[in-house]
N, C-alpha and C positions, 0 to 999 in steps of 0.2 A: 597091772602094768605100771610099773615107775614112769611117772609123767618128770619130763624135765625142765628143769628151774628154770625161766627165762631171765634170761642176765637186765639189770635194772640201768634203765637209762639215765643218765643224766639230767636234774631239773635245769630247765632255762637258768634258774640263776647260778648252779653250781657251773653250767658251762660258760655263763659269763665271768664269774670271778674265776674259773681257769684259762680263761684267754688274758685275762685284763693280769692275770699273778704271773705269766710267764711270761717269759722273753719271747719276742720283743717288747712286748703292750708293757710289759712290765717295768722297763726304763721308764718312759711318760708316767707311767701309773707313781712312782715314788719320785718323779719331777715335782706333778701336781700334789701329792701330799705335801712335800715342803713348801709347793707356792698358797694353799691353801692353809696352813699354820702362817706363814708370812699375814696374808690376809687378813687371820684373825685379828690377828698381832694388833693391826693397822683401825680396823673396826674398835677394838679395846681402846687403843690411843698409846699404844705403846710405843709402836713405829709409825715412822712418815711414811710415807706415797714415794718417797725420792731417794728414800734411803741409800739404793744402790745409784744413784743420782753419778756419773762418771764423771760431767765438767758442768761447769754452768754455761760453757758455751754453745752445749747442745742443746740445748731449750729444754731439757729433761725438767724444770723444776716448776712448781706451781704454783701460782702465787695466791696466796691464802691471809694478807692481809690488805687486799681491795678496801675492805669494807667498815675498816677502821674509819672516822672523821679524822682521829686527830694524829694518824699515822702517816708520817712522811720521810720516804729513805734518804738519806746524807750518808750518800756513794762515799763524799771525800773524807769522813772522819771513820771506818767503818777497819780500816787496818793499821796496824802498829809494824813501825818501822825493823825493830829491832826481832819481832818475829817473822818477820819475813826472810829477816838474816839468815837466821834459827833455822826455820823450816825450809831453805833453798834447794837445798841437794835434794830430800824425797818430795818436795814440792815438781820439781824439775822430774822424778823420774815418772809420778801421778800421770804430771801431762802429756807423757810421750806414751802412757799406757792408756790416754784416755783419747789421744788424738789420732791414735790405731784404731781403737774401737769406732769411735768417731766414723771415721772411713768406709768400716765394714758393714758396719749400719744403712750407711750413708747407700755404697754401692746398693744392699739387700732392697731399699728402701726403708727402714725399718725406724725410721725416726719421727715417726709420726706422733708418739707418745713415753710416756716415760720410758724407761728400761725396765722397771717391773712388770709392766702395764704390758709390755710388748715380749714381754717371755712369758707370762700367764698363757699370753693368746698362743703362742709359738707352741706351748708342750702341750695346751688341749687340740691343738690342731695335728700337734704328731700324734696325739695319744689317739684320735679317733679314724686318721690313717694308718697308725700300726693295730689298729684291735678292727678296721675292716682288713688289713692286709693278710693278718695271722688267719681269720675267718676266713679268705675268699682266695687269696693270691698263695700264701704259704702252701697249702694243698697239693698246690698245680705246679711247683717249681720241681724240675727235676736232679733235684742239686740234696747234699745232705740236708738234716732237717735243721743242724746250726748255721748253716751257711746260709740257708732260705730265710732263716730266721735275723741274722744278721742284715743281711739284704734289703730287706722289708724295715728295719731299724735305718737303715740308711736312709732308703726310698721315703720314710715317713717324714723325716726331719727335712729333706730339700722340698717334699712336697710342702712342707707346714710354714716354709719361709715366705712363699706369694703369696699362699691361704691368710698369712699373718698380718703381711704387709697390706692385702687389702679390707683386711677387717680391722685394722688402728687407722686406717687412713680417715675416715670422717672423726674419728675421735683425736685428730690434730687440732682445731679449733679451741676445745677442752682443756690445753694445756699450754695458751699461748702466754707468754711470762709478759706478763707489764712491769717496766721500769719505771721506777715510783721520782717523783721529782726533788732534787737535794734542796734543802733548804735554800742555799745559799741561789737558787735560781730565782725565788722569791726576790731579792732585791729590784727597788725599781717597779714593783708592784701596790697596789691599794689595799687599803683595810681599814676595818671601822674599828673604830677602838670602841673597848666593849667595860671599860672599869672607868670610874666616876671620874678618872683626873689618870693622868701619866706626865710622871717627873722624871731624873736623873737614875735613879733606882729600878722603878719596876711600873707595871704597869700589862693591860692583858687587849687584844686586838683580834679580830675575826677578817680570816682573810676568806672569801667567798671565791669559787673556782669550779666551774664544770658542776653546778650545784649542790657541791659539796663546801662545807666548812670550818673552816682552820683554826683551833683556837692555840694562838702564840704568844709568848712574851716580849711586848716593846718596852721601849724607853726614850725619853726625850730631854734635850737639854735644857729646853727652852719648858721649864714648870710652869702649868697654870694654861699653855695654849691648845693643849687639849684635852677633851672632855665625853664622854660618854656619847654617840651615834655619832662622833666627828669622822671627818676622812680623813685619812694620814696617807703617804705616802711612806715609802720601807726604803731607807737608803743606804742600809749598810747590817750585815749582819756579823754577830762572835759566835764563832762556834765552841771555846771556849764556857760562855756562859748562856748560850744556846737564849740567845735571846736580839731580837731587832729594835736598830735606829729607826724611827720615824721621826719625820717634821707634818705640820700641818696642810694639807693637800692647798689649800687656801693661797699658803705662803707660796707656792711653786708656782700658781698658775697666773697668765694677764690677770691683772687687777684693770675695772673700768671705772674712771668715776662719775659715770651719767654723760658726761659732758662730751660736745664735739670738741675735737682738736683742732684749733688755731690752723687754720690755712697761713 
């Protein structure tokens, strides 16, 4: 008697990478392929973290030179006039495509983190609602099997918007932008001079600040009144030649000479 062939099932993985290769799973599935090449990219040092970065006024960007000593931003030297000419018109149409976005974000709540950071989480949170959807829900729908399929493409992506928004939200903290201090705030502040003499020329000065310290180029008119661990006082700065007036902290302050003052 001919025994008949029992038809061979499917292994676990072959039916996973058929759920995860077809539509819908399969939109998410080559989402996360490009964000996962993106990634690498970022790990290499190829690409930044901000790359897709929309405005700087979203907080999208991260500031990654904290940790310099002797790095300080000078906001006011930082753009040139004449390109600003230049770049008006798609400058102007950037920020109207960025201050929509801006918005949409904003409503979703989805601003907790960068924009790359926050679409990584977005397509693994569709992709693991469309590949339970395809498994569990597609089945059961009594609709064609593309229209089910669609469906559940839909359902996955609104479901993945809250999913998203609350799985970047403690990672806000992570990417809060510190605006670094301009030089020219410094004026009006203290510092030791740190070079054996400072004249009209040059001369080097350690401005100390929230434990951190500054090393700048002074200069003084007055040659010869200051000296290596002296105080100075910063009274003016060129940003031109990126370098500070000081005088001697000495010369600014009450002078006493022992004495009582004459009634």
């Amino acid at each position: 008697m001919a025994t008949r062939a029992r038809e061979r099932l499917p292994t676990p993985m072959e039916d996973f990478l058929q759920t995860v290769l077809s539509f819908p799973t399969v939109i998410y599935t080559t989402g996360l392929g490009i964000v996962l090449v993106y990634w690498l990219t970022v790990i290499l040092g190829a690409l930044d973290i901000d790359v897709f970065g929309v405005d700087g006024d979203l907080d999208w960007d991260v500031d990654v030179g904290a940790d310099g000593v002797g790095d300080v931003a000078d906001g006011a030297d930082v753009g040139d006039a004449g390109d600003a000419a230049d770049g008006g018109d798609a400058g102007g149409e950037g920020e109207g495509s960025a201050s929509g976005l801006a918005a949409i974000l904003t409503v979703l709540r989805l601003r907790h983190a960068p924009l790359t950071v926050t679409l990584t989480v977005v397509l693994l949170a569709g992709w693991v609602c469309a590949y339970v959807g395809a498994r569990v829900l597609l089945p059961l729908l009594p609709v064609p099997a593309w229209l089910g399929a669609l469906l559940v493409a839909l359902l996955a992506f609104v479901l993945a918007l809250p999913v998203a928004s609350l799985l970047t939200r403690p990672l806000g903290p992570l990417f809060v932008v510190h605006q670094g201090r301009s030089k020219q705030s410094y004026v009006g502040t203290t510092c030791t001079i740190r070079t054996g003499r400072v004249d009209a020329r040059d001369g080097q000065a350690i401005i100390d600040e929230d434990g951190t310290s500054l090393l700048v180029r002074v200069r003084c008119d007055d040659e010869g009144a200051l000296k290596r661990g002296d105080a100075a006082l910063i009274i003016g700065y060129h940003a031109e030649a990126d370098v500070y007036d000081v005088e001697p902290l000495r010369a600014v302050l009450p002078q006493s000479d022992g004495h009582p003052s004459d009634s």
